[in-house]
N, C-alpha and C positions, 0 to 999 in steps of 0.2 A: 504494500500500500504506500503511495506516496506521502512524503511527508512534508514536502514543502510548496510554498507559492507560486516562486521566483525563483530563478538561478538567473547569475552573470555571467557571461562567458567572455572569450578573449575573439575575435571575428578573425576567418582564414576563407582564401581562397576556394569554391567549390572545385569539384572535380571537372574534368572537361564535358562527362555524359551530363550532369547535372546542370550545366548554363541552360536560363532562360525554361526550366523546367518547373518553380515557386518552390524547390524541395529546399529546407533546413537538416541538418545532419548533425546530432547529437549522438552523443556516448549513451550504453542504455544503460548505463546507469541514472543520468538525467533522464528518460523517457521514463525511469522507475522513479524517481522522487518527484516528479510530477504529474506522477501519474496519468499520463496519457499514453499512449499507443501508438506504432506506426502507420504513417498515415492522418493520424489527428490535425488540429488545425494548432498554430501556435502563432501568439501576437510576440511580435520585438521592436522593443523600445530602444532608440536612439533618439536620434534629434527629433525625429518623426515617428509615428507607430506605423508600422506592416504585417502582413501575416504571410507564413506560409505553409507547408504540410511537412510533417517531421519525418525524418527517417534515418534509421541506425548510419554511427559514422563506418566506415570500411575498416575492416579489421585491421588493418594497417596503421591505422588515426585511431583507434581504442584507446583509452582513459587515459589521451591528453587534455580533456578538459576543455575543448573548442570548441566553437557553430561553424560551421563549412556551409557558406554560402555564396550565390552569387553575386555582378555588378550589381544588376538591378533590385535585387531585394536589401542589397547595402545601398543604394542611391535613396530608393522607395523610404528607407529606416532613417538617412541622412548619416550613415558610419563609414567609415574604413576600414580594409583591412587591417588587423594590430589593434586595435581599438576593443571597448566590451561593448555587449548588446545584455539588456534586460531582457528575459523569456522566461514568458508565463503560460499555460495552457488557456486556448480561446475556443470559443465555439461560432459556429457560422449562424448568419439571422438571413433570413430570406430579403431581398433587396426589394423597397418599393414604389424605385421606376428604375427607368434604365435611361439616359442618355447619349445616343451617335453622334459623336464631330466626325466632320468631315475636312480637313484642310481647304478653306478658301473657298467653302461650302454652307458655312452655320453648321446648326447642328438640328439633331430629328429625336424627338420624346416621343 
């Protein structure tokens, strides 16, 4: 059973399969104290909050204690690499519109 809220971590480069895919990569030891699952949804707090779906780091990166993620989920959160990110376990809410821009277009609700 998880025991904790929060964990920090230290931010590292995702793997090359994983660009541009929304996945975070934690040690499951972290996926055990917070109790969530692979797959789950999890929010990361930087400058900005993002989310993405968690998944075991490669056995190779096992209990260093890092997130492995991408540019865009670091840009999205406002971090860098070397830097910590707040992560907490989140859950999805159904969205209640959706908005299209189009470049040079407006946009369609």
């Amino acid at each position: 059973m998880g025991t904790l809220d929060k964990l920090t971590r230290r931010v590292r480069e995702a793997g090359a399969g994983d660009i541009g895919r929304g996945v975070a990569r934690l040690d499951l030891s972290d996926l055990k104290d917070l109790n969530i699952q692979i797959g789950d949804l999890v929010a990361l707090h930087g400058k900005q909050t993002t989310y993405a779906r968690v998944m075991p780091l490669r056995q190779d990166d096992r209990g260093d204690k890092t997130l492995q993620i991408d540019g865009v989920i670091r840009q999205n959160a406002g971090i860098a690499v070397g830097e910590t990110v707040e992560i907490k376990a989140a859950q999805a809410q159904d969205a209640e519109s959706l908005t299209f821009s189009f470049p040079g277009r407006g946009h369609y609700d």
